[in-house]
Steps between C-alpha positions, in 0.01 A plus 500: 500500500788735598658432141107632298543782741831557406469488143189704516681798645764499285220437198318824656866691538627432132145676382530772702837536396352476104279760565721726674737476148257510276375847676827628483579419133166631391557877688861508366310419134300742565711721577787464211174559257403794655861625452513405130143640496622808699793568209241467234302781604841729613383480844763697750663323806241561768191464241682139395520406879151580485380326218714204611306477840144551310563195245578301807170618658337410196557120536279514815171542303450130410682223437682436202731768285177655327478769755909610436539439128129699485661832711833511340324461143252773565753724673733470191226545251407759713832692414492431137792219473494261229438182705269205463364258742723246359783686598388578858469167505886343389638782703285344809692144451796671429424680862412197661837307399723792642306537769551131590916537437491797721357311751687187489831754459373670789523828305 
């Protein structure tokens, strides 16, 4: 019985661990888009932190990447810059892989 018990905390401690990264990479995504997003629309330093902090906001809506590719799209439409959503799109996976370096790097 001890040995279930055992394994079942560690079961329970691995996911929570999961999570945990999986939260992390997604902000830091979120994050390196709303940079390249930021540079698009010649945002200055403190308007980029900005942005930066409202694109990882923006993942709170609902669950899924709907809610970021949908803000960063409108916002860079918004500013007249030639992108697509198939664009915002490969620069999110392009996020998501750096992001995931940079945390395994510990960057």
């Amino acid at each position: 019985m001890t040995d279930f018990k055992d394994r079942q905390r560690g079961e329970e401690a691995k996911y929570a661990l999961d999570e945990e990264t999986a939260f992390k990479v997604a902000a830091r995504r979120n994050r390196l888009l709303g940079e390249w997003a930021a540079d698009l629309m010649n945002l200055t330093a403190e308007e980029t932190d900005s942005y930066k902090k409202a694109v990882v906001q923006a993942d709170f809506e609902e669950a899924g990447d709907e809610d970021v590719i949908r803000k960063v799209l409108g916002d860079v439409t918004a500013a007249s810059c030639d992108v697509d959503e198939s664009t915002v799109r490969a620069k999110l996976a392009e996020c998501e892989i750096e992001a995931r370096r940079q945390l395994i790097e510990g960057a």
